[in-house]
C-alpha positions in Angstrom: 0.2 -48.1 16.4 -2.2 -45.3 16.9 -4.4 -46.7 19.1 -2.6 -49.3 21.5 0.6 -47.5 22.3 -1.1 -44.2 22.6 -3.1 -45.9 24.8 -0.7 -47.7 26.7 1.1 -43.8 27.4 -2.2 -42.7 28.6 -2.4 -45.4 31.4 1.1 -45.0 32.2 0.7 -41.5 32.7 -2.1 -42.0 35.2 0.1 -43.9 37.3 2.6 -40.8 37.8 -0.3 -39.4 40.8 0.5 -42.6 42.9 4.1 -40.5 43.2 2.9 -37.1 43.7 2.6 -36.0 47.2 -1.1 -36.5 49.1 -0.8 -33.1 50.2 -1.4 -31.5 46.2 -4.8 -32.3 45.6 -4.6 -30.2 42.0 -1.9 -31.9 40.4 -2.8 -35.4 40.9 -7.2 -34.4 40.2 -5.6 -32.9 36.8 -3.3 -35.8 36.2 -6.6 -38.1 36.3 -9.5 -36.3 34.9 -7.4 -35.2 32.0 -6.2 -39.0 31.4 -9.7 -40.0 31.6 -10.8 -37.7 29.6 -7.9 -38.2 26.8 -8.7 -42.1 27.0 -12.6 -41.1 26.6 -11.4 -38.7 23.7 -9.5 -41.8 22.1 -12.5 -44.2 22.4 -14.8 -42.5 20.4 -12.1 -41.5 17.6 -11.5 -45.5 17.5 -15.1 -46.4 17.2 -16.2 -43.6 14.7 -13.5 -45.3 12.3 -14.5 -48.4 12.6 -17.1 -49.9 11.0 -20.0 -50.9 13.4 -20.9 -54.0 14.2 -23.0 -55.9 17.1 -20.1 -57.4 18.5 -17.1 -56.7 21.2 -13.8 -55.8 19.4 -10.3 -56.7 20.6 -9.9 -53.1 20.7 -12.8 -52.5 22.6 -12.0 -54.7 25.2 -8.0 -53.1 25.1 -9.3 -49.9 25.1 -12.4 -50.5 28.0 -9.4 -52.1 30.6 -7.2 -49.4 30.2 -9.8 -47.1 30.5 -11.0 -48.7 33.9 -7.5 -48.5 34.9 -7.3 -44.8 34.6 -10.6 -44.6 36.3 -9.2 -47.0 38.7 -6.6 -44.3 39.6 -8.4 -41.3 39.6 -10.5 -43.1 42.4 -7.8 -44.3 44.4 -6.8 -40.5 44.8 -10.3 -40.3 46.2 -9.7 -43.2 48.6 -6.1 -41.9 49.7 -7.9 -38.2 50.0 -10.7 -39.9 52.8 -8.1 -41.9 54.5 -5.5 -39.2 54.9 -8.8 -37.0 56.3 -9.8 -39.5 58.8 -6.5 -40.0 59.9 -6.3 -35.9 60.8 -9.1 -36.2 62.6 -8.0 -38.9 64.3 -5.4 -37.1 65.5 -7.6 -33.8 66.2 -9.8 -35.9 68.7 -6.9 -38.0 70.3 -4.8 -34.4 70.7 -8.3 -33.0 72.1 -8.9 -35.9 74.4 -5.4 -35.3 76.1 -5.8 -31.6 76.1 -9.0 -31.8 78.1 -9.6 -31.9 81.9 -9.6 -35.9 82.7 -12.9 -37.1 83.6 -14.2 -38.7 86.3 -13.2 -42.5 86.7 -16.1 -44.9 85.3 -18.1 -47.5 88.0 -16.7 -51.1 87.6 -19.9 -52.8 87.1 -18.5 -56.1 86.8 -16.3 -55.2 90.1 -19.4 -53.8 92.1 -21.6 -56.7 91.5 -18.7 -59.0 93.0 -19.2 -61.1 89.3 -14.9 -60.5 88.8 -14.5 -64.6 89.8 -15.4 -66.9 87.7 -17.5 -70.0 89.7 -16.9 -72.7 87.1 -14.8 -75.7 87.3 -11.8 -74.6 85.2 -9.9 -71.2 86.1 -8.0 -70.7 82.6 -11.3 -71.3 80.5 -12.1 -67.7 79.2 -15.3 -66.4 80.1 -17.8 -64.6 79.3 -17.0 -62.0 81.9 -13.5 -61.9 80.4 -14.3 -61.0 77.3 -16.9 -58.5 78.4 -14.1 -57.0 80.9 -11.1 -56.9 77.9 -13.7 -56.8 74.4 -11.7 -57.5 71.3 -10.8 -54.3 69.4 -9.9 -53.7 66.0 -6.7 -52.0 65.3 -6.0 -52.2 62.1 -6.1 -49.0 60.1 -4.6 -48.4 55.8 -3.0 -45.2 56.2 -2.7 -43.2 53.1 0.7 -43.8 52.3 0.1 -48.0 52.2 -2.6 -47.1 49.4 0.0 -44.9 47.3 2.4 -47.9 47.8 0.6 -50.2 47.0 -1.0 -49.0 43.7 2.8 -48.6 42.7 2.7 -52.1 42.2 -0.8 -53.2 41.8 -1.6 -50.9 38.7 1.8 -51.8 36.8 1.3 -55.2 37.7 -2.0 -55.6 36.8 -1.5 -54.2 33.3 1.2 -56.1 32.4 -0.6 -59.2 33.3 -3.7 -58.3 31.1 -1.1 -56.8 27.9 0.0 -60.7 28.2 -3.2 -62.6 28.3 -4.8 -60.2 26.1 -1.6 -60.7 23.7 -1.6 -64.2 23.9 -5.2 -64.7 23.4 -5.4 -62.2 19.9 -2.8 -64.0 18.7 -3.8 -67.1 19.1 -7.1 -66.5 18.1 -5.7 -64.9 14.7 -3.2 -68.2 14.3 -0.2 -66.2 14.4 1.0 -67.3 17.4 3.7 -69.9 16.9 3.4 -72.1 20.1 0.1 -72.8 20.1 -0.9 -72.4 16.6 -1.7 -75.9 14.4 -1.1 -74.4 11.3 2.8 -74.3 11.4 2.7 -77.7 12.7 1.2 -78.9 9.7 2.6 -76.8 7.3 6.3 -78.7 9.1 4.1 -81.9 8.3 3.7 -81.1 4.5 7.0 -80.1 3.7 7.8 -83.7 4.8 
């Protein structure tokens, strides 16, 4: 009780910067150093009251997810940060581009060197003159606001699919877990 759930509020808490606007880069910064420094802070309290030993803990490995899930979304800020900057100057250039005086048309090489017809046998056959004449461009770009919406669900999502495993697993691993454990099924067998 005063380590998981404390825990699991810390992590949640992180998650309220995916819904703070892009545009207030001191609440959601604050939001995630401070949970990544609470989680840090509730680390070491765990560890100096434990005894040591030379092995990984449950709560180690609880308490090392969460915090790489509050890291996690202190660094997504970061990537949502860069994206939104590249997308504004983006913008800047394409704004600048059509503000300027147009420039003077480019020589069709292909078109001067009378290499526009293709010679072989088949017409429809793309060539390599086509593809120099149309090259394939990517246009695929994440905005910022696909990475916010996205972590909305990935983070949750992800969390709740390690709290089962990692549920699953103690408990079966301490034999308290009554579908999978063998010791009820033969405690049912000796009462019979």
């Amino acid at each position: 009780m005063n380590i998981v759930i404390p825990s699991m509020l810390i992590v949640t808490i992180s998650w309220v910067s995916f819904w703070i606007s892009r545009d207030s880069p001191p609440s959601r910064t604050t939001i995630g150093v401070l949970t990544v420094l609470t989680l840090t802070h509730l680390m070491t309290g765990t560890n100096r009251r434990l005894p040591p030993v030379a092995y990984i803990k449950a709560v180690d490995v609880y308490l090392g997810f969460c915090y790489l899930l509050v890291v996690l979304a202190l660094i997504e800020y970061a990537c949502v940060a860069y994206s939104k900057k590249k997308h504004e100057d983006r913008k800047r250039r394409e704004n600048k581009l059509k503000k300027g005086p147009p420039s003077p048309p480019q020589p069709d090489l292909i078109q001067d060197a009378r290499l526009a017809r293709c010679t072989c046998a088949d017409p429809h056959e793309p060539t390599v003159l086509a593809v120099i004449r149309h090259p394939f461009k990517w246009n695929f770009c994440l905005k910022h606001s696909h990475i916010d919406m996205a972590s909305r669900l990935l983070f949750p999502g992800a969390f709740l699919l390690f709290n089962i495993i990692f549920w699953i697993v103690l408990l079966h691993k301490a034999q308290r877990l009554s579908l999978f454990s063998s010791v009820i099924v033969d405690r049912c067998a000796q009462a019979n």
